[in-house]
C-alpha positions as CSV (number, residue, x, y, z in Angstrom):
1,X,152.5,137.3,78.3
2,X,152.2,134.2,80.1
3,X,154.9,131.3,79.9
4,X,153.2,128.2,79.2
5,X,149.5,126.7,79.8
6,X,149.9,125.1,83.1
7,X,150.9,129.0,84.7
8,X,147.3,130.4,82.8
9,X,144.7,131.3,85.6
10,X,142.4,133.5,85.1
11,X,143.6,136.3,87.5
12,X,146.8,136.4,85.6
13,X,144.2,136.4,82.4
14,X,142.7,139.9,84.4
15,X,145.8,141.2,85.4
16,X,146.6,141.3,81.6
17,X,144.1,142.4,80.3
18,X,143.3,145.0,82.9
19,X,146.8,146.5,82.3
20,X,146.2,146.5,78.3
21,X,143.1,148.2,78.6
22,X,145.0,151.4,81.2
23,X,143.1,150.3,84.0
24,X,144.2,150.5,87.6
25,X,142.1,147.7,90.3
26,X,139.6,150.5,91.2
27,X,139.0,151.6,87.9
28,X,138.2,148.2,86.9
29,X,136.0,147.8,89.9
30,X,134.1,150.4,88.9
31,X,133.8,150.0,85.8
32,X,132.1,146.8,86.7
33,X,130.5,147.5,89.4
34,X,132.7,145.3,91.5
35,X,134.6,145.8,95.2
36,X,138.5,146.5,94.3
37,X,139.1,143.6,97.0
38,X,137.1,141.1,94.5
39,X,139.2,142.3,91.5
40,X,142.6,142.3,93.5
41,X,141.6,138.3,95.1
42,X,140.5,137.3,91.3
43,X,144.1,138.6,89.8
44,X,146.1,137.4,92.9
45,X,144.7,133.3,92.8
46,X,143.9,134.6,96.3
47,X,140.2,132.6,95.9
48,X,140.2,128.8,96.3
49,X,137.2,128.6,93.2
50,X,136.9,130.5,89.9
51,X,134.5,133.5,90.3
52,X,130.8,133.3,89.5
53,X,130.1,133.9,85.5
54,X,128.7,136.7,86.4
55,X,131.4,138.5,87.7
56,X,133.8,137.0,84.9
57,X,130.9,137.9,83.0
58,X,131.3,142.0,84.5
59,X,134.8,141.9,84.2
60,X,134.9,141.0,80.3
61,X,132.2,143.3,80.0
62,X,133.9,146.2,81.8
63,X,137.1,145.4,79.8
64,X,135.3,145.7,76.2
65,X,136.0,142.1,75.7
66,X,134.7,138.4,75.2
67,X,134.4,136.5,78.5
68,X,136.4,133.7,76.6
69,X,139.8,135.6,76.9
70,X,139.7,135.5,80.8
71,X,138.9,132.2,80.5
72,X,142.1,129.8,81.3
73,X,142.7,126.8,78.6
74,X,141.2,123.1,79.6
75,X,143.6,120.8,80.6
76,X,144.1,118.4,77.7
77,X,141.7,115.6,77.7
78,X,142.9,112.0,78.6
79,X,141.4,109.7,76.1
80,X,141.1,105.8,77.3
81,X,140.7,103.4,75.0
């Protein structure tokens, strides 16, 4: 899937699953009640912030899966002591 944590973002999360589930851009659009050009910005990094939970939310939703699997990992914490 995807090579390490550091390349995770959540369009290449989308893209993934999108392709798993069959589903071309407009379906997926569609299907969530989404523009194709919000679909095709989310899965290319083309936005410069993560989309609002409520389109990750549609998305997931649209998909048949939990919101937490387009979800990129945290960054690892940095403890200070």
């Amino acid at each position: 899937m995807i090579d390490s944590d550091a390349d995770v973002t959540i369009g290449k999360l989308l893209r993934w699953e999108r392709v798993r589930a069959g589903l071309t851009q407009r379906q997926l659009a569609q299907k969530a009640g989404l523009d194709e050009v919000t679909v095709n910005h989310i899965e290319n990094d083309k936005r410069k912030r993560r989309p609002h939970p409520s389109t990750t939310h549609k998305l997931a939703d649209a998909l048949g899966i939990p919101v937490e699997r387009l979800l990129p990992p945290s960054p690892p914490s940095r403890g200070y002591s």
